[in-house]
C-alpha positions in Angstrom: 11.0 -8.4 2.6 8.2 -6.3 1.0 8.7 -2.6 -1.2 5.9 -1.1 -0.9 5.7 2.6 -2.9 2.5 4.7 -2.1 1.3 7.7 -5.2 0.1 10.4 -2.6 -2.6 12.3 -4.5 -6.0 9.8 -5.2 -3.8 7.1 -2.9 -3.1 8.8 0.7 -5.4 10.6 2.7 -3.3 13.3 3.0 -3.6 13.6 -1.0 -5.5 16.2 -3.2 -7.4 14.3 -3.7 -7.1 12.9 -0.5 -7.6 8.8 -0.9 -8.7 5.6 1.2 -5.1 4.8 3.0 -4.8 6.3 6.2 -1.2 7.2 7.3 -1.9 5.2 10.0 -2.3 2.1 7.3 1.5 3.4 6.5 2.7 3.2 9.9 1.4 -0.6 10.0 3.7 -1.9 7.6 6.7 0.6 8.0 6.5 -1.6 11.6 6.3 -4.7 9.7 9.6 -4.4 8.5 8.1 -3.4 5.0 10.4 -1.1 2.9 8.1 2.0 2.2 8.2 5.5 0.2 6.9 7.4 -2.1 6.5 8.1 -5.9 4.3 10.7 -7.1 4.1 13.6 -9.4 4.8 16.0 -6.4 8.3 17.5 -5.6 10.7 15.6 -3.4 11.0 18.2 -1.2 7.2 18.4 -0.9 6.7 14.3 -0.2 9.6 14.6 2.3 7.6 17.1 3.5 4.4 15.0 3.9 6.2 11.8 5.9 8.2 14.3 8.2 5.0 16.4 8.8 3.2 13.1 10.0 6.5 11.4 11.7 7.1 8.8 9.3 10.5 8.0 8.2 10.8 7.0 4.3 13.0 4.7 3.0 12.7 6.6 -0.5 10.5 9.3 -2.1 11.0 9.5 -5.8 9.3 10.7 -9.1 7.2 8.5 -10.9 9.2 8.0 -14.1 11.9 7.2 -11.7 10.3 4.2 -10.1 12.4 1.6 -12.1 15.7 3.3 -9.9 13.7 2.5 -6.8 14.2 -1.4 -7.4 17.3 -1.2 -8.3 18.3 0.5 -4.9 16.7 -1.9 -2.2 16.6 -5.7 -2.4 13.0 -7.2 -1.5 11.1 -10.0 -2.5 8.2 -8.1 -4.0 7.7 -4.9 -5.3 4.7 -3.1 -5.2 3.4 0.6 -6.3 -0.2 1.8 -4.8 -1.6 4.3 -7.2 -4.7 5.3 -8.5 -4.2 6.4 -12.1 -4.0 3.8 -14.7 -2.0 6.2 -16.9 0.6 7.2 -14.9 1.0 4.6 -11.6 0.0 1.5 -13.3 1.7 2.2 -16.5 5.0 3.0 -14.4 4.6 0.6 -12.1 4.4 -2.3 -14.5 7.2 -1.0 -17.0 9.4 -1.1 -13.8 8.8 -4.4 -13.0 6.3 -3.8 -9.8 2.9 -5.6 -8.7 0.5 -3.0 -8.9 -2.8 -2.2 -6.6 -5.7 0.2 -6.6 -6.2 1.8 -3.5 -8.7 0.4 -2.6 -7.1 -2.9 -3.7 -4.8 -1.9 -1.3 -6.9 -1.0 1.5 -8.5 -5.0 1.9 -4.6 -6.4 1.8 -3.4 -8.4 5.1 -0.1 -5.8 4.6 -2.2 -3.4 6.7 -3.6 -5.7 9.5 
């Protein structure tokens, strides 16, 4: 079992910036079982907003500084935060314990095969 946490802005295409993973990309390991959400900088009501806009159903959207909560919630075997800003989603991602991956790290992965 696999947590995988997607930054929106930079990291999704549905971002501002939009970035290289496709919601579609999302939907492939959502059906792999993989335990998915989201942690950004953007309001929870505005991510819920997002996955419900493009019919995906969460497992968790939460703020970045509240990423560490995130692993405490759901038992996996990895942990994993997709983000693109090395000051925010890498630095937050590693203090919580979390892989961490570019998005366009991301985007070559076998997760999204």
């Amino acid at each position: 079992m696999k947590l995988v946490s997607f930054d929106i802005d930079g990291t999704l295409e549905v971002g501002d910036p939009p970035g290289p993973l496709t919601m579609d990309m999302v939907r492939i390991v959502k059906a792999k079982g993989f335990i998915i959400g989201s942690c950004s900088d953007r309001p929870l009501s505005a991510q819920r907003a997002i996955w419900k806009k493009h019919n995906i159903e969460v497992d968790f959207v939460t703020s970045k500084h509240m990423l560490s909560d995130v692993k405490g919630k759901f038992l996996a075997d990895a942990y994993c935060h997709i983000g693109d800003r090395e000051d925010l989603d890498r630095q937050y991602a590693l203090k919580a314990g979390y892989d961490f991956l570019w998005p366009d790290e991301a985007c070559e992965s076998e997760w999204f095969r």
